[in-house]
N, C-alpha and C positions, 0 to 999 in steps of 0.2 A: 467391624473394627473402629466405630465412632471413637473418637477421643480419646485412640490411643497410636502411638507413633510407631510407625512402621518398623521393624527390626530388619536386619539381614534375613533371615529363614524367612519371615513374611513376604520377602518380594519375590516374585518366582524368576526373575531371571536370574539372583542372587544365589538361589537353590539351584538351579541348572548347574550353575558355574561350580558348585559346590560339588559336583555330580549327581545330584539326584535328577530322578526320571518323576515326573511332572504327570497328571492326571490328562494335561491340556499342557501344549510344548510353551513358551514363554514366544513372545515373537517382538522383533522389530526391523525395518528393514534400513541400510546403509540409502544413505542419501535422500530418507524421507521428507526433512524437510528440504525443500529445492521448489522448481522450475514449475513441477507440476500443478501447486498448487497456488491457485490463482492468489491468497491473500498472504504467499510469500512473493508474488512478483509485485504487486502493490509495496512490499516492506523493504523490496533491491530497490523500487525506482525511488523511495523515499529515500533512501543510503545515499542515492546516487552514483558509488564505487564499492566494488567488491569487496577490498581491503577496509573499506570503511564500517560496511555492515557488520564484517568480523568483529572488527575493535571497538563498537559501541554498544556497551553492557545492555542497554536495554532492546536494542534492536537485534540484538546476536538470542538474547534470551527471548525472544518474543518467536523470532524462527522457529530457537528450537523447540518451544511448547506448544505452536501454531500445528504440527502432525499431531502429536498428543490431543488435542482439543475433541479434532475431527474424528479419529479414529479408536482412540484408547489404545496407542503399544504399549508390552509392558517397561520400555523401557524407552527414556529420551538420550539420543546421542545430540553434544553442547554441535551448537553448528558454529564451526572453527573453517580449518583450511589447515592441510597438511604442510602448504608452503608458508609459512609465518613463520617456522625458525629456518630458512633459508633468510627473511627479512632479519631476524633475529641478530642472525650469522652476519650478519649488514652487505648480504645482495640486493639490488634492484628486485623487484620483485611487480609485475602488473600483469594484470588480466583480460585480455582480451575475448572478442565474441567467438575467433577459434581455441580458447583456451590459454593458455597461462604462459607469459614470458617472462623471462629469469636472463639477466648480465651472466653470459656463461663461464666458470669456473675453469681456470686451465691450473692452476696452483695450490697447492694447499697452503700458501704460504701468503695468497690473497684472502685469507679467512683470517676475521676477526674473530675476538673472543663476542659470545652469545650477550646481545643484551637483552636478559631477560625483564627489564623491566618494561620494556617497549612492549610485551605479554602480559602486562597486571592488569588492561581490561577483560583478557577473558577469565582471570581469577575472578571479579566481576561480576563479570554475567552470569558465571556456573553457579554463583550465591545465589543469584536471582533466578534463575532455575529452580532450582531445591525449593525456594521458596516459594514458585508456583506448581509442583509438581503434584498429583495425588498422593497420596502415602503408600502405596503400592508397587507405584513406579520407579523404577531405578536409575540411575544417571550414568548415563558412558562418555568418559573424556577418550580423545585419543588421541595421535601422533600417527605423522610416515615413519614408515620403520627407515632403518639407517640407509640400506643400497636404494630403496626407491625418492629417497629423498635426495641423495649425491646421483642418479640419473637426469634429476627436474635442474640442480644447480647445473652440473658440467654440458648437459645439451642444452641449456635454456631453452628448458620444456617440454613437451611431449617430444617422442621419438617414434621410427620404426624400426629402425634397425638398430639402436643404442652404438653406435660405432664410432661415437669420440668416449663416453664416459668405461666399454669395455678396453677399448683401446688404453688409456690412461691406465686401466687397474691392471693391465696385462702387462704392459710395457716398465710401469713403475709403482708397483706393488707396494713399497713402502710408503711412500706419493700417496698415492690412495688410501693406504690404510689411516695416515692423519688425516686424512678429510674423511673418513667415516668415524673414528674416533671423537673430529670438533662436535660433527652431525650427533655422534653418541650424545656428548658429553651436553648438548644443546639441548636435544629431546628428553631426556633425564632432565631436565632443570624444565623444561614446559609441562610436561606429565608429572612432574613433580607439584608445579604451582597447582592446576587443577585437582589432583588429588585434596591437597590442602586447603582448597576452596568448598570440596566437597563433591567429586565425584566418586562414586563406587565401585566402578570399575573400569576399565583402561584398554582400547583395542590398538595393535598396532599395525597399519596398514600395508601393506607392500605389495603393491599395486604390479610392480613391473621384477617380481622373482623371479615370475617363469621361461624369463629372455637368458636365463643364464646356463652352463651346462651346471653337471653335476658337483663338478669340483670347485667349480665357482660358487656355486648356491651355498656350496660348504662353508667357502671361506668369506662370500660377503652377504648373506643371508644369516645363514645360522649362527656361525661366530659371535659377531655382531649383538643378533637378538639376544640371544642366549648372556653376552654379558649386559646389555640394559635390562634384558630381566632379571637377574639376578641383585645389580643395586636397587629395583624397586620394591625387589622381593626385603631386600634386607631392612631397606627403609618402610616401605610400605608391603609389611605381611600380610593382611587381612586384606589388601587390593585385586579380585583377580585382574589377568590380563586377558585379553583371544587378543591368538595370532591370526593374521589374514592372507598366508603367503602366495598371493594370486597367481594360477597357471603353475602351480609347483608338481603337480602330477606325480609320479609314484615318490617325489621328495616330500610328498605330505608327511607318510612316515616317517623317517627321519626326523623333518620341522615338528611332528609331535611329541617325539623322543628327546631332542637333543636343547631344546630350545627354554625348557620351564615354561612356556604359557601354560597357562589352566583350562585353556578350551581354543580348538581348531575352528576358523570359520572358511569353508570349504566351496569354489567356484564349482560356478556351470558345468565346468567341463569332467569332473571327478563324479566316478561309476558308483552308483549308489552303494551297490555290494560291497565295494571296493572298502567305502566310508563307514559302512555298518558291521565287514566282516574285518578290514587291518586299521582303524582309525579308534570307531567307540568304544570298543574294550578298554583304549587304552587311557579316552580322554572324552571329555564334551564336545561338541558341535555343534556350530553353528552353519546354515544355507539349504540348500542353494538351487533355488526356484528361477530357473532361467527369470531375466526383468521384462524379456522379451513376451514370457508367458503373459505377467502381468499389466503389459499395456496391453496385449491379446482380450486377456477377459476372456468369459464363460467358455463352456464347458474343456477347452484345453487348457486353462488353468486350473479349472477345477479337477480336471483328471490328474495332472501333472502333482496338484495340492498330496490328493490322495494316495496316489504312488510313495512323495515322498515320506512323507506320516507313517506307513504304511512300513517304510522300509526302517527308518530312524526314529519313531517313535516310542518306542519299545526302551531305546535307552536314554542317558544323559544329554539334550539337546533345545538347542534354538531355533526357531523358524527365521531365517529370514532370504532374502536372497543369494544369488549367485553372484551378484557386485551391483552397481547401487539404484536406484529407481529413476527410469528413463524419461527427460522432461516432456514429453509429448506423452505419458503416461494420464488416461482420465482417472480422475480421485472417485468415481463411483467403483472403478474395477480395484484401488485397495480397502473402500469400503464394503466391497464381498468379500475380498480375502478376509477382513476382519473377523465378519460374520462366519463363513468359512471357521476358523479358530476359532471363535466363540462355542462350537458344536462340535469340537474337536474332541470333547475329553473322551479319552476311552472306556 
């Protein structure tokens, strides 16, 4: 393909997402670039701050093509931060060494309108991306979906038992529903700049679904989704989306059905059959290689590899994990995964 520019059908995660079935699955894994790799720790202690490294185009773009370099995935995800339209939303927003703290939300009526300009560096950086990418390679921008992003504001921060932000939506329903509406109306305008900068396709994260019951999933998962994908669909046609809805278990169904994404990206915990005999038929898919296998290395990754191929490779899919790559992970053992896929085609 010297000297000619990559089209949509040329990139194969592009073709996945389209639904085609792939000679060799397209792969890339959630949170490749990170911890593990020593010349992104070199590029955080240059940042000096988390929030910094996001917002500085060329340090944000240097992460994200720093896996790419090493490895060849077929696709580079922008390295962002699901909490930046909580800052947007104008919370407090920092990162500590046990993870992320957020000024907790108890009002929707403490919520600003979104300044999306405080987000024009990662417009940015995603330009700078593109313009280091192979011609091959595809670009994925993303977003927290709406309920996992109103969890990180109203607990300020991780949880285990989510029991101020379920409490809130139980108690005062409408309450809630404008602060997942601002949350809407917020990530729509981020997934929007990106796109416009030049990403291809859009994942949206929701990390913490599977804490919910069924009827809730309904009303603050699905709902939700399904109306921010519907304005990207209108705005941006030709965008796919994958949904991520982690720990949704037999709601995958559902979340594939009801929601318009174009491709499901499916956790650890979901039964292969499951995914191959009520899930492909209906849609793409993306996962889900335990992370644990691959800081493991040889041969229970390797078996674990083969299995999954084995089981979803037959139809429309992506290889990547089960959620994201573990920073004590060594970069020799996603350097056999590679290899691994490189020998993959059927």
């Amino acid at each position: 393909m010297a000297g000619k520019t990559a089209t949509r059908s040329d990139k194969p995660l592009l073709r996945a997402l389209a639904g085609e079935t792939l000679e060799r699955p397209p792969w890339w894994l959630m949170r490749q670039a990170g911890r593990y790799l020593p010349e992104y720790r070199a590029l955080r202690e240059k940042a000096g701050d988390f929030i910094t490294l996001c917002l500085t185009p060329e340090l944000a773009a240097e992460a994200t093509l720093q896996p790419i370099r090493r490895f060849g995935m077929d696709a580079a995800i922008l390295f962002s931060d699901i909490l930046l339209v909580p800052r947007a939303l104008g919370r407090r927003v920092s990162f500590e060494n046990d993870g992320p703290r957020l000024e907790p939300l108890s009002s929707s009526g403490d919520l600003r309108p979104a300044d999306l300009d405080m987000l024009a560096p990662v417009g940015a950086a995603v330009r700078r991306v593109r313009a280091g990418l192979p011609e091959a390679t595809a670009l994925i921008g993303f977003a927290g979906a709406p309920w996992t992003v109103a969890t990180y504001m109203v607990e300020g921060g991780s949880s285990r038992d989510f029991h101020r932000v379920k409490t809130w939506a139980y108690r005062e329903p409408r309450g809630f529903e404008e602060l997942i509406e601002g949350i809407c109306d917020a990530t729509f305008g981020f997934l929007s700049l990106q796109i416009e900068a030049g990403v291809e396709a859009v994942q949206l994260f929701d990390s913490w679904a599977g804490v919910l019951s069924a009827a809730a999933f309904e009303h603050w998962v699905i709902e939700p989704t399904s109306r921010l994908v519907a304005r990207l669909k209108d705005r941006f046609p030709q965008v796919p989306v994958i949904g991520f809805p982690r720990g949704a278990g037999l709601m995958y169904e559902r979340y594939a059905a009801a929601t318009g994404v174009d491709a499901v990206g499916i956790d650890t915990a979901v039964p292969l059959r499951f995914a191959r005999e009520c899930l492909q038929p209906r849609i793409p898919l993306q996962g889900n290689l335990d992370p644990v296998l691959l800081r493991v290395g040889g041969e229970a990754m390797t078996s674990a590899f083969a299995e999954l191929l084995e089981a979803l490779g037959a139809g429309p899919y992506i290889f990547n994990l089960g959620h994201g790559v573990l920073p004590d992970t060594p970069p020799e053992h996603v350097a056999e995964l590679a290899r691994l896929l490189t020998g993959a085609a059927r």
